[in-house]
C-alpha positions in Angstrom: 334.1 145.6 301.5 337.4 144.1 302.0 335.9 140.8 303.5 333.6 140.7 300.3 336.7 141.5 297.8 338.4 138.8 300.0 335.9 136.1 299.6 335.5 136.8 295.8 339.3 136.3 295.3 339.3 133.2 297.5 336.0 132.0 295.0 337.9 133.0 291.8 341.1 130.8 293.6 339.3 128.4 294.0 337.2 128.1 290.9 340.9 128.3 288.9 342.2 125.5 291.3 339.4 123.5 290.2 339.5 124.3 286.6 343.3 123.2 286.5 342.9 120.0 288.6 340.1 119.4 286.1 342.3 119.6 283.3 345.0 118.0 284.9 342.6 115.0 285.4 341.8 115.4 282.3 345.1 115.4 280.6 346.0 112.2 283.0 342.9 110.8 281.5 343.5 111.3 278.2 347.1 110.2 278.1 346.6 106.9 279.9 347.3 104.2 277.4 344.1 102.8 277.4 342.4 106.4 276.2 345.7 106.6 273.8 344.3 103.0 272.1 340.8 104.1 272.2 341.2 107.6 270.3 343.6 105.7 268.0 340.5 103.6 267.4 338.1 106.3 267.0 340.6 108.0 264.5 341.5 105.3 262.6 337.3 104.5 262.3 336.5 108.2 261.0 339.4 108.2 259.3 339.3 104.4 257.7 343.2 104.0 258.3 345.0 102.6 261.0 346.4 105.4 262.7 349.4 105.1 265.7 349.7 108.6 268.3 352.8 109.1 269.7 351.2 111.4 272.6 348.3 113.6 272.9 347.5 116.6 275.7 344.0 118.8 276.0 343.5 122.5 277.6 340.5 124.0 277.2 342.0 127.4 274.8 343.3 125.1 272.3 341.5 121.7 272.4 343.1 118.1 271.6 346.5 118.0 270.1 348.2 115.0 269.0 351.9 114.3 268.3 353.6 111.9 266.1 351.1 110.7 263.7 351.7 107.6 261.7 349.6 105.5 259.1 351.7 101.9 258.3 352.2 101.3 254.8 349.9 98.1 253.5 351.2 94.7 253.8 353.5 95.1 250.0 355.7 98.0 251.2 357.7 99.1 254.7 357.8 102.2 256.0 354.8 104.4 256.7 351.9 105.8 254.8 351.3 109.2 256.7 353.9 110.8 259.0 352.6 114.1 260.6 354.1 116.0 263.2 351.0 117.0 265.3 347.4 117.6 264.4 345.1 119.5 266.7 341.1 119.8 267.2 338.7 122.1 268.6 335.3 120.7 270.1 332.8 121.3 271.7 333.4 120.2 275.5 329.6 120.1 276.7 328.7 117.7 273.5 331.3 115.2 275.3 329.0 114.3 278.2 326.2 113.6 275.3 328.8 110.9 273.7 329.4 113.5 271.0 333.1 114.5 269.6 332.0 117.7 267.7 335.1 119.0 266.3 334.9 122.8 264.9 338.2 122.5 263.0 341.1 119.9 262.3 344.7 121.3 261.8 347.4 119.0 260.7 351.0 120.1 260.1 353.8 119.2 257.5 351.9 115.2 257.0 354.2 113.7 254.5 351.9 110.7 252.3 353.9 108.1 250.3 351.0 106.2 248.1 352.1 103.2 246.7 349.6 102.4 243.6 348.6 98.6 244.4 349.4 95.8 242.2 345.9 95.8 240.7 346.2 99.3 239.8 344.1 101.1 242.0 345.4 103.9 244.8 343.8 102.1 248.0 344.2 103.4 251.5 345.8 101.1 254.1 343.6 98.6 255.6 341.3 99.2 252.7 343.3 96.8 250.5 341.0 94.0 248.6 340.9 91.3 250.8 340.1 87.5 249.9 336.8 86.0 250.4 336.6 84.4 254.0 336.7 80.0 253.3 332.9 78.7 253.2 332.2 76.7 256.2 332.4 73.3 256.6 330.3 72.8 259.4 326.7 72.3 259.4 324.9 75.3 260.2 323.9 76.5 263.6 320.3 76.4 264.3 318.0 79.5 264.0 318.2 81.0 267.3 315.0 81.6 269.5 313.3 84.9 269.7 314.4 86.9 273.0 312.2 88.5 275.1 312.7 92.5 274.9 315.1 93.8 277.4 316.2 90.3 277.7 320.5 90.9 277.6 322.1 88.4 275.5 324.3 85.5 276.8 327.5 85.7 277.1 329.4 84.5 273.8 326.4 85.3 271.3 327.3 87.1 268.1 327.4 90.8 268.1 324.6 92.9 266.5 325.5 95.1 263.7 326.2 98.3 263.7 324.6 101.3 263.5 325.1 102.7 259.9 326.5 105.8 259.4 324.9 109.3 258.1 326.9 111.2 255.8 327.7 114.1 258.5 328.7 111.9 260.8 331.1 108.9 261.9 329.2 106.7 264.1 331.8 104.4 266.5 330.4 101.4 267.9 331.7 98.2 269.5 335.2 98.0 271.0 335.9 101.2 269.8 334.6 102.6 272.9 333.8 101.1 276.7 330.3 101.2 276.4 328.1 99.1 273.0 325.4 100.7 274.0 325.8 104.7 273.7 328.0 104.9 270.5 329.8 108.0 270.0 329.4 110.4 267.1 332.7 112.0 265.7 331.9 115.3 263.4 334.4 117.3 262.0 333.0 120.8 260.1 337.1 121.7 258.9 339.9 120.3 258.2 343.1 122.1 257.6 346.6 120.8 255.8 349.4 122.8 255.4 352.8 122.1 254.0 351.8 118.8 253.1 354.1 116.7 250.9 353.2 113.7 248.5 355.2 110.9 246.9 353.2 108.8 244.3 354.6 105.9 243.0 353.4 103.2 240.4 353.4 99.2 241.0 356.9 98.9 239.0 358.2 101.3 241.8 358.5 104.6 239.6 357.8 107.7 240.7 354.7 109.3 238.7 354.5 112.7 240.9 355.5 114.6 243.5 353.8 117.2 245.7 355.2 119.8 247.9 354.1 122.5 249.9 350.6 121.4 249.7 347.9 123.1 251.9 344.6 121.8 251.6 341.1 123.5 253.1 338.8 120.3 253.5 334.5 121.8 254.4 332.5 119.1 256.0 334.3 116.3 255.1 331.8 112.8 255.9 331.7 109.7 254.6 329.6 110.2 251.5 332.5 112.5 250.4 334.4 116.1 250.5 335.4 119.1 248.7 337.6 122.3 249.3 341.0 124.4 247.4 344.2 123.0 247.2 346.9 124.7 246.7 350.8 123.5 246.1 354.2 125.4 245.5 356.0 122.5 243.4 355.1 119.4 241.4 357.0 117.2 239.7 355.8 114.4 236.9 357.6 111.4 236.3 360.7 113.6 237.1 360.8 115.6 234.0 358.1 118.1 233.9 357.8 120.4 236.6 354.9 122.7 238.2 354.3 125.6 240.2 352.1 127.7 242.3 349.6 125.1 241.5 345.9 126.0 242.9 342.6 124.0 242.3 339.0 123.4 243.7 338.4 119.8 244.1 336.1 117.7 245.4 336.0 113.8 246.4 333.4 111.3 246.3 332.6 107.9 245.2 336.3 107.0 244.8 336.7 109.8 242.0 339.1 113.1 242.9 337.9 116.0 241.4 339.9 119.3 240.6 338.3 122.3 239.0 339.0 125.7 238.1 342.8 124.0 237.7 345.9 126.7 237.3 349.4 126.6 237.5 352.7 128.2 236.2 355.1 125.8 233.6 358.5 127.0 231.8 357.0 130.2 233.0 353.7 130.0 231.0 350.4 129.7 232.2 348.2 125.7 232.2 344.8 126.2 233.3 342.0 123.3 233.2 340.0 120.1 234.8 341.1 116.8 235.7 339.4 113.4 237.1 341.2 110.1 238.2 338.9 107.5 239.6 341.1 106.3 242.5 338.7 103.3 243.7 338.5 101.8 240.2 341.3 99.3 238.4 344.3 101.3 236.8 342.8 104.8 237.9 341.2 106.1 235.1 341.4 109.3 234.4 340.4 112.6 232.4 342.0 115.8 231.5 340.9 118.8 229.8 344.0 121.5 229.8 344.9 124.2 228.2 348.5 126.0 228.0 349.7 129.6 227.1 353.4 131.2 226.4 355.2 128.3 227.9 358.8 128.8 227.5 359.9 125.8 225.5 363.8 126.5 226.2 363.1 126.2 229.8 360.4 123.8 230.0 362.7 121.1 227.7 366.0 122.2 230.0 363.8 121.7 233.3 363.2 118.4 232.0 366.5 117.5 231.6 367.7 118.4 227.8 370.4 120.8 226.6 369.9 124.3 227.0 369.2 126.5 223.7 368.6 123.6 221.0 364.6 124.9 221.1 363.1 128.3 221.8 359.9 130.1 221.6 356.9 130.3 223.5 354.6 127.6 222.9 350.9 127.9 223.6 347.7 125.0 222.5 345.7 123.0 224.3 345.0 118.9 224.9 342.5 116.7 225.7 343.4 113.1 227.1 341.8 110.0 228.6 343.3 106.5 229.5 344.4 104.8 232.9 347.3 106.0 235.0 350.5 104.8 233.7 349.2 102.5 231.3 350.5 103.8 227.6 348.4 102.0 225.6 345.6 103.0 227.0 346.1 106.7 226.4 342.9 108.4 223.9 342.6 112.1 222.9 344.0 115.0 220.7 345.7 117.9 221.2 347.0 121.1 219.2 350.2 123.3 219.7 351.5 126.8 218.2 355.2 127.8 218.6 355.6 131.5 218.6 359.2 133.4 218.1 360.5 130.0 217.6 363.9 129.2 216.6 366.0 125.5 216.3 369.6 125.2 216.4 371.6 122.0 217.2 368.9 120.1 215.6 370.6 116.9 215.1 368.3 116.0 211.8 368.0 119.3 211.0 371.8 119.9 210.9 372.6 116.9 208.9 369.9 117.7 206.5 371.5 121.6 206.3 374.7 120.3 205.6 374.4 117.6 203.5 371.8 119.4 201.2 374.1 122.5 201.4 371.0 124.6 203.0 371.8 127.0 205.7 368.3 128.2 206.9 367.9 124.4 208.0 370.9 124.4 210.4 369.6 127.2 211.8 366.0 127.5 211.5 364.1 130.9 212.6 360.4 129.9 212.4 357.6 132.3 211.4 355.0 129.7 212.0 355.4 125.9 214.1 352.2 124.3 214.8 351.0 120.5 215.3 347.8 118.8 215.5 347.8 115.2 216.5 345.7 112.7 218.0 346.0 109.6 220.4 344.7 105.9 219.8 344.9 103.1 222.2 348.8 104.7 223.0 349.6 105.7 219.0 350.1 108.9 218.5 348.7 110.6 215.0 350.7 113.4 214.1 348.1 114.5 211.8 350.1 117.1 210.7 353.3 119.2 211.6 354.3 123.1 209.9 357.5 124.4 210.3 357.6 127.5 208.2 360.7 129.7 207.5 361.0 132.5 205.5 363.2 130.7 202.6 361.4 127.2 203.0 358.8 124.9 204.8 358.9 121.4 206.3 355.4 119.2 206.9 355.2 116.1 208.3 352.8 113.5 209.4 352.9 110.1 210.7 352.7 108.0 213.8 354.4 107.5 217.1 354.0 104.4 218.1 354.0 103.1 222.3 357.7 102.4 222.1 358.9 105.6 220.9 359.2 104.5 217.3 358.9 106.8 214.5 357.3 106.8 211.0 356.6 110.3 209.4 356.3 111.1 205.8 357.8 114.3 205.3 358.1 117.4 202.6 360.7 120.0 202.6 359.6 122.8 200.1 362.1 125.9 199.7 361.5 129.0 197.3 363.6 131.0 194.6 366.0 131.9 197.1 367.3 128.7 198.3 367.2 127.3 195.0 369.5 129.5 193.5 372.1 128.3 196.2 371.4 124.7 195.8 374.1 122.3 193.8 373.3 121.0 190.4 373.2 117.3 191.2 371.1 118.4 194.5 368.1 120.5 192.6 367.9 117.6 190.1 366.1 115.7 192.6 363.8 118.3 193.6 360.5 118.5 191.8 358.4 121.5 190.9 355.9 123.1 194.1 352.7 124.4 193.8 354.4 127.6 192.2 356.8 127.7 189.4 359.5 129.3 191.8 359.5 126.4 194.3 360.6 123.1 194.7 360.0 120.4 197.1 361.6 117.0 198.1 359.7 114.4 200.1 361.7 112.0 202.5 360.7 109.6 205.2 361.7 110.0 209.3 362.3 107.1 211.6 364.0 105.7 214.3 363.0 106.8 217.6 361.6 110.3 218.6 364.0 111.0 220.7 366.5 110.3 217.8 364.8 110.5 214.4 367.0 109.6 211.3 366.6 109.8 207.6 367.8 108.4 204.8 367.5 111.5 202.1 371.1 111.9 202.1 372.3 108.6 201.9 369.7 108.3 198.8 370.5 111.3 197.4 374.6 110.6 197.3 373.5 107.2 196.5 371.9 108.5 193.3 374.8 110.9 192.2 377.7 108.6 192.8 375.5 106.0 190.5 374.8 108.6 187.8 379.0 109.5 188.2 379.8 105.9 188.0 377.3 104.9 184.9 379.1 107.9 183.3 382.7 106.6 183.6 381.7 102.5 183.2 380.1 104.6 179.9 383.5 106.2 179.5 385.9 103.2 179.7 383.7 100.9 177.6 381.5 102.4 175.0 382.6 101.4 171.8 385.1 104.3 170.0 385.5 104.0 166.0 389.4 103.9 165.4 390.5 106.2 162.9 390.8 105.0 159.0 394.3 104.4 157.5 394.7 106.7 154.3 395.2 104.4 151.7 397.3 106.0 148.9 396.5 105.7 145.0 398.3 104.4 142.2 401.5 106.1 141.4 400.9 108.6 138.5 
């Protein structure tokens, strides 16, 4: 019994020698720097960017892992593309003697993507930029080659044959990718895993259009035909001034157009749900975006974004609907419709000067029962086809355009009731004319400027009108004609 137990231990020894020699073979294999270049080659061909590896190691509990991942930026920029830390992949090891990388599962950790939109407007990976047509030759053709003989191996110099193509579940890698043309090895991969994934976009005038962080990603059968999985991201920033959270999304790729479904996410502490599209093959990346928004805090959202604290609050809830190519304003089409709820406006700048001037309180500080807009985009024009801001004592509509530069035109009514009326100077009410009911007036005015600073010219019109009247009143004065008083002329002495 205790030779048997003996010889058992010495087999188990033995095979556990073996089975660490072979991975120390392995490992020496696989870190040589020829194997290094040739699974760079075989990633950068599944993964259709030229990817570097710093170092890579294999044990048989926790397959390939790779460290110090890097993409190069395209020719236009410096710096990198991708930077990972590590990413690591289970397979199958029988399928290797078959010429067959089966990978169960890829995990990559913390990548960190800056996408630089190209200068013809389309998000290309690197080494998939557009390249010029080759020069025609100037040579006279070769001729036609002669048929060879089956089995016959071709001379030394002749052209390569094409490639095998490619099915949609796998990568086929062929050619110098791998020491031997003639068994080309498959690369599958049923998983792929992201997680805390950041992303810098940027536009081909080298501004910032968003920015992802905290991103994990759950990639099913990804191929070559194209992909889909959930998403889901802790913060987002666009263009710097309007930030997301605790984003989460299905998407799905293919054809050069990104997907996301089943969109959610938290803004100002309200809720944005909805689907988006951007065709990222295609010139200017179209895209499309169907959204809608509920009790969005407008205090918070407009501070987040950089403005003063307190001017604007409420919760504002709606929905919009928009089309056009990424960072192109003009080429912006849609519509959209928003409600302020518990709203309120204070420090107003128009507002103020219009609550002053006119001697009207409620418009300095204005507590709204109802705000809503409906507007519509054109080519970049926005249609504000109409805008309510309703008080108790009075009411402000609006419409107009906004044009691509920020310019302003609105056509606007300020209605007030009884109340404010009463309160109103003289010279003010005369300009008013009579509402829709005997106990309201109304003044129309015009809005323009800029829409970040919108002017008016009521006051300056309505002054402009009482110092006139005070003035044709005292030219009247000083120089109307006055009869002099007749001398009494006395009679003849009686």
């Amino acid at each position: 019994m205790q030779k048997l137990l003996k010889g058992l231990l010495i087999a188990v020894g033995v095979v556990v020698a073996l089975a660490a020699i072979g991975v120390l073979a392995i490992n020496l294999y696989v870190q040589s720097a020829g194997t290094q270049k040739r699974i760079e080659r075989v990633l950068s061909s599944g993964l259709k960017v030229p990817v570097h590896v710093t170092s890579t190691i294999v044990t048989p509990w926790s397959g390939m892992k790779a460290s110090g991942i890097t993409v190069p930026q395209t020719a236009q920029h410096q710096g990198n593309f991708l930077e990972a830390e590590s990413f690591t992949a289970h397979f199958a090891w029988r399928e290797l003697f078959k010429h067959r990388l089966d990978v169960s599962d890829v995990s990559m950790d913390s990548p960190r993507v800056t996408w630089f939109q190209s200068p013809n407007g389309r998000w290309e990976l690197p080494g998939q930029e557009e390249q010029a047509p080759p020069p025609k030759p100037t040579a006279s053709p070769l001729p036609a080659a002669s048929p060879r003989p089956a089995g016959t191996a071709a001379p030394a110099g002749s052209p390569a044959q094409p490639a095998m193509s490619a099915s949609p579940e796998t990568v086929v890698v062929q050619g110098p990718l791998v020491e031997h043309p003639s068994h080309p090895w498959e690369v599958s991969v049923h998983r792929l895993l992201i997680s805390g994934a950041s992303f810098d976009f940027w536009d081909d005038k080298g501004n910032r259009l968003a920015q992802f962080a905290g991103v994990d990603v759950v990639c099913m059968d990804p191929n070559v035909a194209g992909t889909k999985g959930q998403a889901t991201c802790k913060e987002v920033s666009l263009r710097d001034r309007i930030f997301l959270h605790d984003m989460r999304s299905d998407w799905s790729f293919a054809a050069g157009a990104l997907k996301l479904t089943s969109f959610q996410t938290v803004v100002g502490g309200g809720k944005i749900a909805g689907t988006a599209q951007v065709e990222t093959a295609a010139k200017h990346s179209p895209f499309l975006a169907d959204v809608k928004f509920d009790s969005v805090n407008v205090d918070e959202l407009l501070t987040e974004a950089g403005g003063p604290s307190g001017e604007v609050s409420g919760t504002m809830s709606g929905w919009l609907d928009l089309s056009g190519n990424s960072g192109k304003t003009s080429s912006l089409n849609g519509k959209g419709q928003v409600n302020l709820n518990g709203g309120k406006m204070q420090g107003i700048g128009i507002l103020q000067m219009l609550g002053r001037g006119l001697q009207i309180p409620d418009l300095v500080e204005l507590n709204l029962s109802t705000g809503e807009l409906d507007w519509q985009m054109v080519s970049g024009v926005t249609y504000i086809d109409q805008l309510i801001l309703q008080s108790q004592n009075l009411r402000v509509t609006a419409h107009g355009t906004i044009g691509t530069d920020g310019k302003l035109k609105l056509d606007a009514r300020l209605t007030v009731d009884a109340i404010v009326i009463e309160r109103l100077p003289q010279f003010i009410l005369d300009s008013f004319k009579v509402g829709e009911t005997p106990s309201t007036r109304y003044i129309d005015f015009e809005v323009g400027n800029t829409i970040s600073h919108p002017k008016t010219r009521l006051l300056e019109e309505l002054l402009g009108h009482r110092i006139q009247s005070q003035m044709s009143g005292l030219m009247q004065l000083l120089f109307s004609k006055q009869r002099k008083p007749t001398p009494e002329t006395s009679g003849p002495a009686p």
